[in-house]
PyMOL commands that place a pseudoatom at each C-alpha (Angstrom):
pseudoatom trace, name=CA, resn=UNK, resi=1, chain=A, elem=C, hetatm=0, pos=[0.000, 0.000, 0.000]
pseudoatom trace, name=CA, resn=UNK, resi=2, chain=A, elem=C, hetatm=0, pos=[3.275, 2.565, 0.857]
pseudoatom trace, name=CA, resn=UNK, resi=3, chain=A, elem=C, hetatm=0, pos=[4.623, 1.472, -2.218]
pseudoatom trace, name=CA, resn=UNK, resi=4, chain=A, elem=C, hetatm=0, pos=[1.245, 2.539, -4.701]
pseudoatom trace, name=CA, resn=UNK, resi=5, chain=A, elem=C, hetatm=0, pos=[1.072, 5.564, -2.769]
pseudoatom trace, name=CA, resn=UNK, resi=6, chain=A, elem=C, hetatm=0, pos=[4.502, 6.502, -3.404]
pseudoatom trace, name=CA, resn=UNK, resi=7, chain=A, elem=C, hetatm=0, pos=[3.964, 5.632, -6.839]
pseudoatom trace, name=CA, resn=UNK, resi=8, chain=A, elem=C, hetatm=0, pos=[1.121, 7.956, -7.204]
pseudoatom trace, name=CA, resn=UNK, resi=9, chain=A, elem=C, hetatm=0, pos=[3.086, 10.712, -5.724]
pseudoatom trace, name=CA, resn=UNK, resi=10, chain=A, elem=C, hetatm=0, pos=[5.862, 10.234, -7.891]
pseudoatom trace, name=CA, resn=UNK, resi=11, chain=A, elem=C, hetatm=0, pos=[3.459, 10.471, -10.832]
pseudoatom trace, name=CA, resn=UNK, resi=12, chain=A, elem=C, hetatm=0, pos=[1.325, 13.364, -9.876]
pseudoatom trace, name=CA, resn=UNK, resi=13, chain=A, elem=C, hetatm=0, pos=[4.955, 15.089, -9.184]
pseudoatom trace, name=CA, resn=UNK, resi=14, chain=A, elem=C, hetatm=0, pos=[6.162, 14.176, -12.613]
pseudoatom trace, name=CA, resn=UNK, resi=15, chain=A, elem=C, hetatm=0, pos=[2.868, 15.452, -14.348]
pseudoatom trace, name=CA, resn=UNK, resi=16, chain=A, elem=C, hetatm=0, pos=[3.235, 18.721, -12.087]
pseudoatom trace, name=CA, resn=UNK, resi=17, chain=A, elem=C, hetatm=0, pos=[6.619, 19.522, -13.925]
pseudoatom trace, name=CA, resn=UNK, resi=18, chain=A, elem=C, hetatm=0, pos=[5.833, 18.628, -17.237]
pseudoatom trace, name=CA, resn=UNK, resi=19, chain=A, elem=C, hetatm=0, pos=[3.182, 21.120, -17.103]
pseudoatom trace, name=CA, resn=UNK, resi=20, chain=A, elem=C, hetatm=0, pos=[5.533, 23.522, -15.746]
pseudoatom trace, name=CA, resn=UNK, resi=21, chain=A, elem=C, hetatm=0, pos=[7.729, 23.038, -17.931]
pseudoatom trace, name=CA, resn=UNK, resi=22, chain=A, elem=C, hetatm=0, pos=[5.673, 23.192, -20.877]
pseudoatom trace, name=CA, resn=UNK, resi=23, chain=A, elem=C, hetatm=0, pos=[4.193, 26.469, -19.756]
pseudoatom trace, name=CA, resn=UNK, resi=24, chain=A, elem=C, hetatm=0, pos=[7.910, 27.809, -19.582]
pseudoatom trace, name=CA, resn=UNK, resi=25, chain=A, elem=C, hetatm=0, pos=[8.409, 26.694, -23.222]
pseudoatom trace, name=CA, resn=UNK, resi=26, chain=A, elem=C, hetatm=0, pos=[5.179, 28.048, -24.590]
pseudoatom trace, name=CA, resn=UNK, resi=27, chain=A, elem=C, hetatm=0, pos=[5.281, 31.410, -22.569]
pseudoatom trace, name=CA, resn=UNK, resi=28, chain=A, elem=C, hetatm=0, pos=[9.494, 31.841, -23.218]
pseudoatom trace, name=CA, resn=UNK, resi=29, chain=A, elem=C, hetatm=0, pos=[9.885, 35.855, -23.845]
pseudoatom trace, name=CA, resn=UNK, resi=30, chain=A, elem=C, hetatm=0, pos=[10.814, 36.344, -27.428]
pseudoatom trace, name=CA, resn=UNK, resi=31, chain=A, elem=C, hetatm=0, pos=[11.091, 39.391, -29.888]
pseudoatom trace, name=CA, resn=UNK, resi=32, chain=A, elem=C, hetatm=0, pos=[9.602, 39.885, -33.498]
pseudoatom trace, name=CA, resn=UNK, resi=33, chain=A, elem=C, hetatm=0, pos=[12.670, 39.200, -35.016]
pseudoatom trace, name=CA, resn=UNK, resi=34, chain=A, elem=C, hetatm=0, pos=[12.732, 35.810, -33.022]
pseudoatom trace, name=CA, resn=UNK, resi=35, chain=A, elem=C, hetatm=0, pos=[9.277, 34.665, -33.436]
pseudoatom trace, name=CA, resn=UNK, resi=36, chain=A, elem=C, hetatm=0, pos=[8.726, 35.292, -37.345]
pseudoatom trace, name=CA, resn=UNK, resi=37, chain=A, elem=C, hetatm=0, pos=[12.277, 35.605, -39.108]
pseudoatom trace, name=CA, resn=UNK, resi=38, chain=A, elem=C, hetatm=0, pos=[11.427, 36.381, -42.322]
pseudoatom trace, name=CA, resn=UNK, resi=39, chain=A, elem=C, hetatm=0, pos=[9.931, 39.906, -41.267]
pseudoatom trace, name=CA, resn=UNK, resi=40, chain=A, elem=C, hetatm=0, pos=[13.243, 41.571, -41.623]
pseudoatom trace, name=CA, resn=UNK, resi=41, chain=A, elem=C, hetatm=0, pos=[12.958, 45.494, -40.582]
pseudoatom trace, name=CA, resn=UNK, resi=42, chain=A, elem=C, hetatm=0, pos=[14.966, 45.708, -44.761]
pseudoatom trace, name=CA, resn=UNK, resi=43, chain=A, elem=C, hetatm=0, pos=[12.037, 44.382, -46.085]
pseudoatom trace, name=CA, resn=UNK, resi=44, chain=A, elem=C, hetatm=0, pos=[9.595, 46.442, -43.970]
pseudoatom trace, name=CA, resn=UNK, resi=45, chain=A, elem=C, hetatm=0, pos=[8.534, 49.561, -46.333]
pseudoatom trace, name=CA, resn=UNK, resi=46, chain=A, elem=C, hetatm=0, pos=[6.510, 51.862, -43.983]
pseudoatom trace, name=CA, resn=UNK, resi=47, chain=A, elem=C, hetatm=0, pos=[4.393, 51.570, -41.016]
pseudoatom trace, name=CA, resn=UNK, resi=48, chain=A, elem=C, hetatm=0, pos=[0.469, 53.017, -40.615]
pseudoatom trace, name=CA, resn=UNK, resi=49, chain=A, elem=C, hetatm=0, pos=[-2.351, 52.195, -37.825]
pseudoatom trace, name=CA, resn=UNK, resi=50, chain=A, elem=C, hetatm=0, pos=[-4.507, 53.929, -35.630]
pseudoatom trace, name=CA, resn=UNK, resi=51, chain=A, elem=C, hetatm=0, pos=[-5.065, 55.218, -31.856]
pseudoatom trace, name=CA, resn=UNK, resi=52, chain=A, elem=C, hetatm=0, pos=[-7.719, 56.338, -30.320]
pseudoatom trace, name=CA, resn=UNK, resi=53, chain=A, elem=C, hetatm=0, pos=[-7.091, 60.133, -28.934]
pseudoatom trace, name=CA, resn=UNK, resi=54, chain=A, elem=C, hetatm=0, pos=[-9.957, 60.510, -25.911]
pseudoatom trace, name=CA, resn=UNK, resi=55, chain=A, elem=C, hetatm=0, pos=[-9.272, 64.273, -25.829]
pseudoatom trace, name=CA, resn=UNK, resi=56, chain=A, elem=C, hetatm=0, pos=[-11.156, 64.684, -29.183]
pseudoatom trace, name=CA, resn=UNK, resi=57, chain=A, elem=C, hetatm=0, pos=[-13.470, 61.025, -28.811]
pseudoatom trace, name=CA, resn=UNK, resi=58, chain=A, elem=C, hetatm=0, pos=[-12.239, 59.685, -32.404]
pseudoatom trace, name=CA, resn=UNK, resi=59, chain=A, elem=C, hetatm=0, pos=[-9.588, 57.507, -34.361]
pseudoatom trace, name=CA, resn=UNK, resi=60, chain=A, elem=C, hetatm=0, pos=[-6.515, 59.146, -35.440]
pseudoatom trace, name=CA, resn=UNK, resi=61, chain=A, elem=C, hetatm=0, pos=[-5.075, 57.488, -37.841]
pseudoatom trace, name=CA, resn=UNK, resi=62, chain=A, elem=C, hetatm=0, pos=[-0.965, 58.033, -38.752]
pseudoatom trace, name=CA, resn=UNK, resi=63, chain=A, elem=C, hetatm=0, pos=[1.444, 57.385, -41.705]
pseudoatom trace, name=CA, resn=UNK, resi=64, chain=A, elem=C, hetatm=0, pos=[5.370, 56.715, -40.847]
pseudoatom trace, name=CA, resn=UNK, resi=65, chain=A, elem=C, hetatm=0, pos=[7.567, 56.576, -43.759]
pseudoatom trace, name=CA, resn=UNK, resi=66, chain=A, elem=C, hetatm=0, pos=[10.465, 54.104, -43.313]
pseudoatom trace, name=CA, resn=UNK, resi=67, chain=A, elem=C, hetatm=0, pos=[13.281, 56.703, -43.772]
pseudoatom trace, name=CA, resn=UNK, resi=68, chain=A, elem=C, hetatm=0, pos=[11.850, 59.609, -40.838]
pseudoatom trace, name=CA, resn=UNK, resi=69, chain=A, elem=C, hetatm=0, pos=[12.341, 59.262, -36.851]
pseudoatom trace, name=CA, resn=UNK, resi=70, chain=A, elem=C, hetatm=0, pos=[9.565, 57.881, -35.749]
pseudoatom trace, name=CA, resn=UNK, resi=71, chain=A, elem=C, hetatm=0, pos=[9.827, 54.817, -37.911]
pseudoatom trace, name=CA, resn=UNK, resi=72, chain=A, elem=C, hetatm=0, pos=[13.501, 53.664, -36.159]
pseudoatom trace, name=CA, resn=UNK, resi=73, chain=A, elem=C, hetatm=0, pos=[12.559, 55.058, -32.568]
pseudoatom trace, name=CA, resn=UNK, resi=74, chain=A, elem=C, hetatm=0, pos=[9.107, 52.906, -33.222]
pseudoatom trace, name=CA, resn=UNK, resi=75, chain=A, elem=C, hetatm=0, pos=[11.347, 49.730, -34.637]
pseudoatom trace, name=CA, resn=UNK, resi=76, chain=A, elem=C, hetatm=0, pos=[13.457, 49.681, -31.704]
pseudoatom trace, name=CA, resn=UNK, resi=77, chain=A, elem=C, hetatm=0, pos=[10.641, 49.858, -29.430]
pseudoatom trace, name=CA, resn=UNK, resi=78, chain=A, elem=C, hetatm=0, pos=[7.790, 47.154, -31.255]
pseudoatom trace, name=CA, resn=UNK, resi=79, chain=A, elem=C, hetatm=0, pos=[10.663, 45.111, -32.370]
pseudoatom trace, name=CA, resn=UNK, resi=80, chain=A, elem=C, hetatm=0, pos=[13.297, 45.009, -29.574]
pseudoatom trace, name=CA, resn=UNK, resi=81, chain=A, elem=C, hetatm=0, pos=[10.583, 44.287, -26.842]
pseudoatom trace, name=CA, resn=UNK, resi=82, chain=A, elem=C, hetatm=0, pos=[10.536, 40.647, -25.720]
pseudoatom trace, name=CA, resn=UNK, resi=83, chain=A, elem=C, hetatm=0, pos=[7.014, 39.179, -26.094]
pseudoatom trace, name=CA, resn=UNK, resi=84, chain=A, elem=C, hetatm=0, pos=[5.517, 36.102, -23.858]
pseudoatom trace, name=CA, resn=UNK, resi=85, chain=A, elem=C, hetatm=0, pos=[2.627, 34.367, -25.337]
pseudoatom trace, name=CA, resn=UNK, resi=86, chain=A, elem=C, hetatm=0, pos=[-0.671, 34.459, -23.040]
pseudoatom trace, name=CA, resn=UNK, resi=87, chain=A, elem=C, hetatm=0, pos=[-2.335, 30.546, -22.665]
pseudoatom trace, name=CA, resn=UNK, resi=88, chain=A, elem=C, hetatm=0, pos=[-5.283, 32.860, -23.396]
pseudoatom trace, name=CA, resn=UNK, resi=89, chain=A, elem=C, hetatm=0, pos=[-4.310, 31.400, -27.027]
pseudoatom trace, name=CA, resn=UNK, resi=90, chain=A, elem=C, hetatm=0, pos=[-5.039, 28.122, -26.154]
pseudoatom trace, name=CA, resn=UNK, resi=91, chain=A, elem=C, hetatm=0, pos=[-8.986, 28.574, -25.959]
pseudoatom trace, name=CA, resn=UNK, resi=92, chain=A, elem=C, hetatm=0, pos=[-11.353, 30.129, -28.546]
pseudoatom trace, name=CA, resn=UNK, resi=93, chain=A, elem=C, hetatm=0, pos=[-11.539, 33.744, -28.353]
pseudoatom trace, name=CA, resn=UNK, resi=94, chain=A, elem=C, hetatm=0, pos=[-14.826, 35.908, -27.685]
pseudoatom trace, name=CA, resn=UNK, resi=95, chain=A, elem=C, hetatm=0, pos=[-15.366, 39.199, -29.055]
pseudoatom trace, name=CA, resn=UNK, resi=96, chain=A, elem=C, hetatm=0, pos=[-14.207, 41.794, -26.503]
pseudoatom trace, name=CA, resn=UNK, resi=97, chain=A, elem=C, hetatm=0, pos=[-16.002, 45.215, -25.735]
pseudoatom trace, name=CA, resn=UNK, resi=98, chain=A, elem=C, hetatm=0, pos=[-14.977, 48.059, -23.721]
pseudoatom trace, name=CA, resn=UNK, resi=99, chain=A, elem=C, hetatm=0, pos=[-17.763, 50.279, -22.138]
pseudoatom trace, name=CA, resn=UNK, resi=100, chain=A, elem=C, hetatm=0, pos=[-16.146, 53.398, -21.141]
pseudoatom trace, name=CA, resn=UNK, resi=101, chain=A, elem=C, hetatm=0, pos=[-12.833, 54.908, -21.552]
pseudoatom trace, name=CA, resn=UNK, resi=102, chain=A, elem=C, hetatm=0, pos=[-11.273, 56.072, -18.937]
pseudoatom trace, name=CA, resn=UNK, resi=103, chain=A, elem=C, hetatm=0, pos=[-8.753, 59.692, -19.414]
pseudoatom trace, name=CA, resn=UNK, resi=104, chain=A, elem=C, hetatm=0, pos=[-5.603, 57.570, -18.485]
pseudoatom trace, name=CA, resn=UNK, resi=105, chain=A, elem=C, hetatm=0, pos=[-7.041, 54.670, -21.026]
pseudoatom trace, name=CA, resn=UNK, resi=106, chain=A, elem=C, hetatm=0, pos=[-6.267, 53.924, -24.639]
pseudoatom trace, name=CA, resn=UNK, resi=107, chain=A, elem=C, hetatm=0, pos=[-5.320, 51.425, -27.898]
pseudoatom trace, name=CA, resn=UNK, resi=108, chain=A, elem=C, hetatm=0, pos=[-3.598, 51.685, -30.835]
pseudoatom trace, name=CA, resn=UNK, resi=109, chain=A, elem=C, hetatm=0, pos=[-2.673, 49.258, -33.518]
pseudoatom trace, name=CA, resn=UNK, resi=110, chain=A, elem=C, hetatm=0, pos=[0.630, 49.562, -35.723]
pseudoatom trace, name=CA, resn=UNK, resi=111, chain=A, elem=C, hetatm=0, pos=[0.600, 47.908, -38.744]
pseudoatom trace, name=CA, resn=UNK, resi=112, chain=A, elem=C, hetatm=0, pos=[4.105, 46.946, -40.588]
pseudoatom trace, name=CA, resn=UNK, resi=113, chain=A, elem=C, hetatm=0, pos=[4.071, 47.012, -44.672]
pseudoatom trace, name=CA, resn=UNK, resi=114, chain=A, elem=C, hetatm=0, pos=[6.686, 44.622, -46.098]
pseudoatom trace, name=CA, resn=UNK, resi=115, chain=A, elem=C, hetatm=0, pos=[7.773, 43.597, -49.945]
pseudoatom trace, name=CA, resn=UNK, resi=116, chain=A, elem=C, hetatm=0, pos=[9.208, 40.716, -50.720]
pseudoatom trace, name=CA, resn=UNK, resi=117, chain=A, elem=C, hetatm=0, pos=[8.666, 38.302, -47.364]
pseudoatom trace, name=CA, resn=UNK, resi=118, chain=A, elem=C, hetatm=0, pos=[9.770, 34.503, -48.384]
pseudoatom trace, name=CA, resn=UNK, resi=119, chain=A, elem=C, hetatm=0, pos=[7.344, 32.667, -46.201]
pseudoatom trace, name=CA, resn=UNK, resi=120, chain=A, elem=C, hetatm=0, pos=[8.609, 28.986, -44.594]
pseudoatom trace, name=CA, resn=UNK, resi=121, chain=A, elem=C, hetatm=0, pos=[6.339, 27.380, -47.319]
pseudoatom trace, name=CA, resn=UNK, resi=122, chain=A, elem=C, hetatm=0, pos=[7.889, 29.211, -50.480]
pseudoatom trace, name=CA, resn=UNK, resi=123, chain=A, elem=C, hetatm=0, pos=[5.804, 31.486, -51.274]
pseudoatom trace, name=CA, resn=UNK, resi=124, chain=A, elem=C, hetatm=0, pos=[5.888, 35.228, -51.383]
pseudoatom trace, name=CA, resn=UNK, resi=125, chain=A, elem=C, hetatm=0, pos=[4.188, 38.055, -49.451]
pseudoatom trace, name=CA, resn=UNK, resi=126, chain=A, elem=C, hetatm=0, pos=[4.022, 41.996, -49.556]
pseudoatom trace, name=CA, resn=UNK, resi=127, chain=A, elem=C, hetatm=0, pos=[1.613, 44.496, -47.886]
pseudoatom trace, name=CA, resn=UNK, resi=128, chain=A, elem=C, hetatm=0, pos=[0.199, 44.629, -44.065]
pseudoatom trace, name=CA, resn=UNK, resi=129, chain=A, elem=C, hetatm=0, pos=[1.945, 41.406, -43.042]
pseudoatom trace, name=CA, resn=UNK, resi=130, chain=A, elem=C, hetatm=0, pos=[2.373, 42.290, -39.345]
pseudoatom trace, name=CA, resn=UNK, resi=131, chain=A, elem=C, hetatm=0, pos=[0.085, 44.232, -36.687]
pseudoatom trace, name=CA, resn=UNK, resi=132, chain=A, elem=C, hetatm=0, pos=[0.584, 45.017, -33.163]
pseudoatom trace, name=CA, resn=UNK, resi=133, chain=A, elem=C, hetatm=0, pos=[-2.173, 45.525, -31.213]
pseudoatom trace, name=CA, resn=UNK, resi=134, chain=A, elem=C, hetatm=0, pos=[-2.819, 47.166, -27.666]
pseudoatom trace, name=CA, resn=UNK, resi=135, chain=A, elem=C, hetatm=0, pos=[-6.800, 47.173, -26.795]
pseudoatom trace, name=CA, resn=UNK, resi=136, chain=A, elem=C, hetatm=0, pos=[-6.815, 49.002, -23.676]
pseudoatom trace, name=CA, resn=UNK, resi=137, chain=A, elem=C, hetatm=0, pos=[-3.687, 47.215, -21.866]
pseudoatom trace, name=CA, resn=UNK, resi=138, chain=A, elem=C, hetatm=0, pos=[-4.453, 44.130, -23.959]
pseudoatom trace, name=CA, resn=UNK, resi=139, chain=A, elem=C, hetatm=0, pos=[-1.662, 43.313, -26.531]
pseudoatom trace, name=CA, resn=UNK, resi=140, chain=A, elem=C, hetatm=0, pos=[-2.695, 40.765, -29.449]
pseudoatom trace, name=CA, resn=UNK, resi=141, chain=A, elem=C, hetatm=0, pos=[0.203, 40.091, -32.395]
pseudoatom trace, name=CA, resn=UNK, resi=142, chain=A, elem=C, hetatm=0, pos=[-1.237, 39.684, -35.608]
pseudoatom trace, name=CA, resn=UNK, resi=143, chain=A, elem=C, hetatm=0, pos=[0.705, 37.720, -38.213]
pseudoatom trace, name=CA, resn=UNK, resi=144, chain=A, elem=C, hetatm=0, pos=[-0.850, 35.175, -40.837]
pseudoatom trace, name=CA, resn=UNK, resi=145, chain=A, elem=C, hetatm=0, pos=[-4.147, 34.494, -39.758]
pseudoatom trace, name=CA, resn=UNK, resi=146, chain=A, elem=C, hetatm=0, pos=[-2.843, 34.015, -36.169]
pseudoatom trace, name=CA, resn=UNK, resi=147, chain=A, elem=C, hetatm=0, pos=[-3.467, 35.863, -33.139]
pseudoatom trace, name=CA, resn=UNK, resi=148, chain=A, elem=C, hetatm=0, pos=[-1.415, 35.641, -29.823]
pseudoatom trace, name=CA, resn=UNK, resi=149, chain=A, elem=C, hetatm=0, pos=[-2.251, 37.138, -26.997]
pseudoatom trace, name=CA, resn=UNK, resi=150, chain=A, elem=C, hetatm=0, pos=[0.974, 38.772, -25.677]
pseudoatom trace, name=CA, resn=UNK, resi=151, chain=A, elem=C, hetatm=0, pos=[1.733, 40.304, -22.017]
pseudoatom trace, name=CA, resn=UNK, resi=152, chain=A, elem=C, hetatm=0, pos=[5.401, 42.094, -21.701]
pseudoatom trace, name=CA, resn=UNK, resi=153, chain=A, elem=C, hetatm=0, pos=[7.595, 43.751, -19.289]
pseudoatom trace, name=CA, resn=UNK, resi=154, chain=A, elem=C, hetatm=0, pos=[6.733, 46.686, -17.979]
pseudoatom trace, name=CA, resn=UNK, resi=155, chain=A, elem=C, hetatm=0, pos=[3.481, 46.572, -20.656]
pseudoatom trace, name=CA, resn=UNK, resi=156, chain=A, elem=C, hetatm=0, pos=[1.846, 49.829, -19.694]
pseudoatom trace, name=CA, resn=UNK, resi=157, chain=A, elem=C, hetatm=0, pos=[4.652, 52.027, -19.670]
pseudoatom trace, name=CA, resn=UNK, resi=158, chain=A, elem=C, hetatm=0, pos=[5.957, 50.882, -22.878]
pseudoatom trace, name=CA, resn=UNK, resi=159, chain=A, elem=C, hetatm=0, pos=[2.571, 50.686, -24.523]
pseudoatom trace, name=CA, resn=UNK, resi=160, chain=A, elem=C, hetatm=0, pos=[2.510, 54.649, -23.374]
pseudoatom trace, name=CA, resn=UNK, resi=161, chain=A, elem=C, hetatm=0, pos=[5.789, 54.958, -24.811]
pseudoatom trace, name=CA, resn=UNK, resi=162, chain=A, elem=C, hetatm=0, pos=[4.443, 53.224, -28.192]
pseudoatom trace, name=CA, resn=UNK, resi=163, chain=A, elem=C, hetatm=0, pos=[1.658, 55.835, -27.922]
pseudoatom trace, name=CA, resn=UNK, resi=164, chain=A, elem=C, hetatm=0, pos=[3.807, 58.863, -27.762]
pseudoatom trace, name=CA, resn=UNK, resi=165, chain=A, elem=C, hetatm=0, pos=[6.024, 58.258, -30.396]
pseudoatom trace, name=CA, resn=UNK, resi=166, chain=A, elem=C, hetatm=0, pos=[2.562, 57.405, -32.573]
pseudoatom trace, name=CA, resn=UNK, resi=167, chain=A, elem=C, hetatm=0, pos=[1.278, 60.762, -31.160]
pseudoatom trace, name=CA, resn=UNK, resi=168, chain=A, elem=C, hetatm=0, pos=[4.467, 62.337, -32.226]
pseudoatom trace, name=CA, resn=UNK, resi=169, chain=A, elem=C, hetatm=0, pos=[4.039, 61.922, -35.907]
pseudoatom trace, name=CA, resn=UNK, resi=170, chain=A, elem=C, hetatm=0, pos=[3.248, 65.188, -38.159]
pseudoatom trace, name=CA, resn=UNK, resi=171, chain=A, elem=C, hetatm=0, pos=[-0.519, 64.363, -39.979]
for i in range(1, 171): cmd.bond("trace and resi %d" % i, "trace and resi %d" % (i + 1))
show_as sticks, trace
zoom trace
């Protein structure tokens, strides 16, 4: 009887730290460049989205050609930031809604133009091949049909810092 319980134990422990261990592999921090190597910053040819300013209650929508400012300080700061998948991904996802905005509340999406992407399967891509999401202090990646759910460090104050630099840009 010692001896099955023991057993047990020993199993239960085992299954314990595979899941833990497979949590640690699916949620490992890694950037852009890491996660989908063929979207080079050389290929990327501009970069356009959308925030939502509260202090006039609409969508603002901004160009950023590849060659000004705000395209490298916005590189360094979308593409240089480690990203850890949610296990939100694992289960279907529901629309979301957000009822009120708040003053210190906001989103913006960044989309990334490429020409040129070789895909893993062969084939060839250009146009609004990656978007970056952040729906008031959720972060979603979109790439290929997929969406991850993201969380990073320090997530607000970068995803201000994202904002500002957006904010920045001459309409």
């Amino acid at each position: 009887m010692k001896k099955q319980k023991s057993t047990i134990a020993i199993v239960v422990i085992c299954i314990i730290l595979l899941l833990i261990a497979a949590y640690l592999l699916y949620s490992r921090p890694m950037t852009i460049q890491e996660r989908y190597p063929m979207l080079t910053l050389d290929k990327c040819s501009g970069i356009t989205g959308f925030y939502f300013n509260d202090t006039v209650g609409a969508f603002e929508e901004f160009p950023i050609d590849k060659n000004s400012e705000e395209f490298e300080m916005l590189c360094n700061l979308l593409y240089e930031q480690d990203y850890r998948r949610s296990l939100r991904n694992l289960w279907r996802r529901d629309t979301r809604y957000h009822s009120t905005t708040q003053p210190d509340e906001f989103q913006w999406d960044v989309i990334f133009y490429f020409e040129d992407v070789e895909f893993p399967d062969g084939s060839i891509g250009s146009g609004s091949l990656l978007r970056i999401q952040n729906w008031y202090g959720e972060l979603d990646i979109h790439f290929d049909g997929e969406i991850l759910s993201c969380r990073t460090k320090e997530q607000e104050t970068w995803a201000k810092e994202v904002l500002n630099i957006i904010k920045s840009v001459p309409a």
